[in-house]
N, C-alpha and C positions, 0 to 999 in steps of 0.2 A: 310354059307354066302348066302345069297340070289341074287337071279337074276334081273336084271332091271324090266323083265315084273312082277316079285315078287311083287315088291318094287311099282309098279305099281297097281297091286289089291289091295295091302294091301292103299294105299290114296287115291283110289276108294272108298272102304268100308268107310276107315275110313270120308269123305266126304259122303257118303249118310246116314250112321247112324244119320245125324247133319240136311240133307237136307230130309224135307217132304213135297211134296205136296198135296193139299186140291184142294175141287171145288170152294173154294174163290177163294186160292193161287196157282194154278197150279205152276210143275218144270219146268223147262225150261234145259233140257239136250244137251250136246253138245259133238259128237263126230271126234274127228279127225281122220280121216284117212290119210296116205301117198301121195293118190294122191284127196280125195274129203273131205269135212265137211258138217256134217248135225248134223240140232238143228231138238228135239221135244217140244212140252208144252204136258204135261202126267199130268194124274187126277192119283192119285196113292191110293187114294180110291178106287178107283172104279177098276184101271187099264186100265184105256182108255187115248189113244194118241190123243188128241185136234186137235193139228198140227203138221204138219214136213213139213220142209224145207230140203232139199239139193244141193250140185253145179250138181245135176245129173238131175237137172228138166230141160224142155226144157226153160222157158224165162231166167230162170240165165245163162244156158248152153250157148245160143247164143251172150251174153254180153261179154264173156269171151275167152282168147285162153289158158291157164292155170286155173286150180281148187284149187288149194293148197298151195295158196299166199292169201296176208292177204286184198287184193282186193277183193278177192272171198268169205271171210271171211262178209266182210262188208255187201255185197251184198244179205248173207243169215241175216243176222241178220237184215235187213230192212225187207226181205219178211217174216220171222219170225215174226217180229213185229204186219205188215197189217194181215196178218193172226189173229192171237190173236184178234188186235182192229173189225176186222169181224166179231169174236167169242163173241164179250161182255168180252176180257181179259184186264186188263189192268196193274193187278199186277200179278207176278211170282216171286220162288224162280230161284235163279238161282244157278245151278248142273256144274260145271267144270270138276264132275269126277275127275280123279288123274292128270288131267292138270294144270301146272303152269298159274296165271290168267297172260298172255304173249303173244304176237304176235297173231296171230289169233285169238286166243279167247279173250283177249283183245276188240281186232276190234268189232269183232262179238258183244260182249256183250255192247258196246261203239254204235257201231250202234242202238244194239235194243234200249237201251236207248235213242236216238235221235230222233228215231221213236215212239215213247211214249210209252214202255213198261217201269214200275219201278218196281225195285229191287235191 
């Protein structure tokens, strides 16, 4: 029987076999953490991270008195967003990793969206 965190790599993998990104389409990745979340946009040719967002950067930091609510969620996937449009990004895949597309990541990916990133 396997372990949750098991169970966990294996719809990770199984999720990024399906997900590539190019220097059209950069990925767009997103990980939760406990108490913070941070997206990157990654060129997975080449291996190079475009952008990163986190709730650990100082202008989100000051917005916020908690990290790990789906307020804080929203907040990175807007400055995710501006980032990218910065860059000349405007499309991305998007990488959930082994996360449920649910609460936070939801947000997150719902915000970027709004903010004119598609995918």
């Amino acid at each position: 029987m396997k372990t949750p965190h098991q169970k966990f790599i294996l719809r990770t993998k199984r999720v990024r076999n399906k997900v590539k990104g190019t220097a059209e389409r950069p990925r767009l990745s997103i990980y939760r953490g406990h108490r913070n979340i941070y997206a990157q946009i990654i060129d997975d040719d080449k291996g190079n991270t475009l952008a990163a967002v986190s709730t650990l950067m100082a202008d989100i930091k000051g917005k916020l008195k908690t990290f790990d609510n789906i307020p804080a969620a929203k907040l990175v996937g807007e400055a995710i967003a501006k980032k990218a449009m910065e860059k000349g990004i405007k499309k991305v895949v998007f990488d959930r990793r082994g996360y449920l597309y649910h609460g936070r990541i939801k947000a997150l990916a719902e915000a970027a969206r709004q903010a004119g990133l598609e995918f």
